[in-house]
C-alpha positions as CSV (number, residue, x, y, z in Angstrom):
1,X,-45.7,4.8,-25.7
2,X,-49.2,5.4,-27.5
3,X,-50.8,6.5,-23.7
4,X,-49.3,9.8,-23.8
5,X,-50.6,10.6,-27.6
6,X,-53.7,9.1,-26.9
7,X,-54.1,11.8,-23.9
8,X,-52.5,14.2,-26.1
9,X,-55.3,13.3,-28.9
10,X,-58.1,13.4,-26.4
11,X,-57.3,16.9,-24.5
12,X,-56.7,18.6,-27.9
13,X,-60.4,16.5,-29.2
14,X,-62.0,18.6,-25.7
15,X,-60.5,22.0,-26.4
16,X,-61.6,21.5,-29.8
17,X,-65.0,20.0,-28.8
18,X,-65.5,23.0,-26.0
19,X,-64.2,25.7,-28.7
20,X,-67.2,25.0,-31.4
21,X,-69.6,24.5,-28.2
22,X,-68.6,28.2,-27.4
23,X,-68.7,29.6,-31.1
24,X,-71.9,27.7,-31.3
25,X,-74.0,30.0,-28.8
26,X,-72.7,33.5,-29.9
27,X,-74.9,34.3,-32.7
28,X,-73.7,37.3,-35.6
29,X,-77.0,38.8,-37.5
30,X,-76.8,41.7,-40.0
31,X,-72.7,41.7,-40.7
32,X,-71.7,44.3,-43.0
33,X,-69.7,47.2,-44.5
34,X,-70.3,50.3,-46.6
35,X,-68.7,50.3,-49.8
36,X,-66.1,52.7,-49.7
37,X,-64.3,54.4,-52.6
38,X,-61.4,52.2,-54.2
39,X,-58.7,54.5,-52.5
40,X,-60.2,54.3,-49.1
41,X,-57.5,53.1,-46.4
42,X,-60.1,52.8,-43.9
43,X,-63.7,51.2,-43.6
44,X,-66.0,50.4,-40.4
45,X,-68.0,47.2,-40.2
46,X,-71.2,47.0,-38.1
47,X,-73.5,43.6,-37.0
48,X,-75.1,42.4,-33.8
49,X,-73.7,40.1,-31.6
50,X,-75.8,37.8,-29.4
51,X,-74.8,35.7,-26.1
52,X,-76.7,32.7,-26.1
53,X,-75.0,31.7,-22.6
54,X,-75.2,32.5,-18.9
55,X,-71.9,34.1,-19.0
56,X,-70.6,37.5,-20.0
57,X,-68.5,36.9,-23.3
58,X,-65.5,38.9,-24.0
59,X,-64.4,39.4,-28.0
60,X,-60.7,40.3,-27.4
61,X,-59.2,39.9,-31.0
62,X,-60.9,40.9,-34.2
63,X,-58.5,40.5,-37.7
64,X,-59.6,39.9,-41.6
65,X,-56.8,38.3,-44.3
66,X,-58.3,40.9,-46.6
67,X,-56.9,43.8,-44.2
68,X,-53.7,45.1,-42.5
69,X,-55.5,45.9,-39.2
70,X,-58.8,45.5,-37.4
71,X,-59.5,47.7,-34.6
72,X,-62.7,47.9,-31.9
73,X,-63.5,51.5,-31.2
74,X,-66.6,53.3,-29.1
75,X,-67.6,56.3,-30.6
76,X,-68.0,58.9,-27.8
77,X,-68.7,62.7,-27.3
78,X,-66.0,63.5,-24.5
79,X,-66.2,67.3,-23.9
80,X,-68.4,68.2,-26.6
81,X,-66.1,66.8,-29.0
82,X,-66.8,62.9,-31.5
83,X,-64.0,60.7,-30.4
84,X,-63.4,57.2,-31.4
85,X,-62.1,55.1,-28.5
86,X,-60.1,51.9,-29.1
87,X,-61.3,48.9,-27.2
88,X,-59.0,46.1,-25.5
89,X,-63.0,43.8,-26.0
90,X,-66.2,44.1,-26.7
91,X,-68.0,42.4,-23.7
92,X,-71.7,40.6,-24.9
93,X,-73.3,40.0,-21.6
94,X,-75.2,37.5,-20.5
95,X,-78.0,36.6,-22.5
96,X,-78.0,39.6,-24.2
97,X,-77.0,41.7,-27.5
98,X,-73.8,43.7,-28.2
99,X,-75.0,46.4,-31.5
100,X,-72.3,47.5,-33.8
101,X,-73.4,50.1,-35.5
102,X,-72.6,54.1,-36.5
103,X,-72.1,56.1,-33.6
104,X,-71.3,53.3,-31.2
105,X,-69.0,50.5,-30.8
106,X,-67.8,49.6,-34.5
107,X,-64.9,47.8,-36.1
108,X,-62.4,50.2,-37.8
109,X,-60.5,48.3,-40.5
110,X,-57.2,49.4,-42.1
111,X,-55.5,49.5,-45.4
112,X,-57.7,46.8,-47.6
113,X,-55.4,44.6,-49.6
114,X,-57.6,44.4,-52.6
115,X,-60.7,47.2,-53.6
116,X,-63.8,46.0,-52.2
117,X,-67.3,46.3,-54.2
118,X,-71.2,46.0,-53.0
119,X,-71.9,42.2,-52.9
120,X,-68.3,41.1,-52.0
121,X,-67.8,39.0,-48.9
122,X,-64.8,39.5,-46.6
123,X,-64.2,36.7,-43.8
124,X,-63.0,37.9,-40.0
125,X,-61.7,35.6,-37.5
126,X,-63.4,36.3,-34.0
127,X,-61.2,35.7,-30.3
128,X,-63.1,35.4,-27.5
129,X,-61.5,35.8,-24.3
130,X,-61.4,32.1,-23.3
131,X,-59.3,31.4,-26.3
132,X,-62.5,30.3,-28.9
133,X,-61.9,31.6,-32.6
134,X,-64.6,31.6,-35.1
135,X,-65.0,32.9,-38.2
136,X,-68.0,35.2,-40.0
137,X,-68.3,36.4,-43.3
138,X,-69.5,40.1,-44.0
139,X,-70.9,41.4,-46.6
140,X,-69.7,44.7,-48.6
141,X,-73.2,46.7,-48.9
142,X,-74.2,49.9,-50.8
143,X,-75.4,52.9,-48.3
144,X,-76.2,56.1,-48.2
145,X,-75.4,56.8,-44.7
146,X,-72.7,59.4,-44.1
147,X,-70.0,57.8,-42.9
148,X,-67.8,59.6,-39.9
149,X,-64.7,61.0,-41.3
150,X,-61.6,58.7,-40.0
151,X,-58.8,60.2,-41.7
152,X,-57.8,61.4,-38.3
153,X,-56.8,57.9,-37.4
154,X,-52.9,57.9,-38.1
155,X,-51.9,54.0,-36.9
């Protein structure tokens, strides 16, 4: 009777146990976001990712409690023209770096669900392809960068 929950116990101990040993060798430096204006229904979060492992690492989810929706766009000139690109993942290879930052590959996020000020904190929960979920905190910043205009975003 107890051998099956003992299996149970230790399979869901592994997946645990491999899930942290995963989270444990992507590295996030620099996480942040402009303060927006309190009536802002959209805002872009930048950071670098590094892949401490021998493997290509796919992030295929991306979502915040303190937002509706978090997207993965690429910013791209297509014919002359800015577009932002959603992304089904953000692949970190091997060894290497993955920059989010203006311009590029950035996190769009959509309809805050409280105004957001310079030294707040907002927590993200982070999928990788093989299932892993880990959590990083990014910080609301002051900047005087111009920020793209994303108003044409209509989700």
């Amino acid at each position: 009777m107890f051998k099956p929950l003992i299996q149970i116990t230790t399979a869901i101990t592994l997946l645990l146990i491999s899930s942290l040993s995963m989270a444990h060798h992507i590295n996030v430096r620099g996480a942040w976001l402009p303060e927006m204006p309190p009536v802002s229904k959209v805002m872009a979060a930048f950071m670098v990712f590094e892949n401490n492992t021998d493997q290509v690492v796919n992030i295929v989810k991306i979502s915040s409690p303190s937002f509706a929706r978090v997207e993965m766009h690429l910013s791209k000139i297509v014919d002359g023209v800015a577009k932002m690109l959603p992304q089904q993942k953000l692949s970190i290879p091997a060894k290497g770096t993955l920059t989010l930052q203006p311009g590029s590959y950035h996190l769009m996020l959509f309809h805050p669900k409280q105004p957001l000020k310079t030294g707040d904190s907002v927590p993200m929960l982070i999928t990788l392809d093989d299932g892993t979920v880990f959590t990083l905190q990014v910080k609301v910043k002051t900047s005087s960068m111009k920020m793209m205009d994303h108003s044409q975003h209509q989700h």
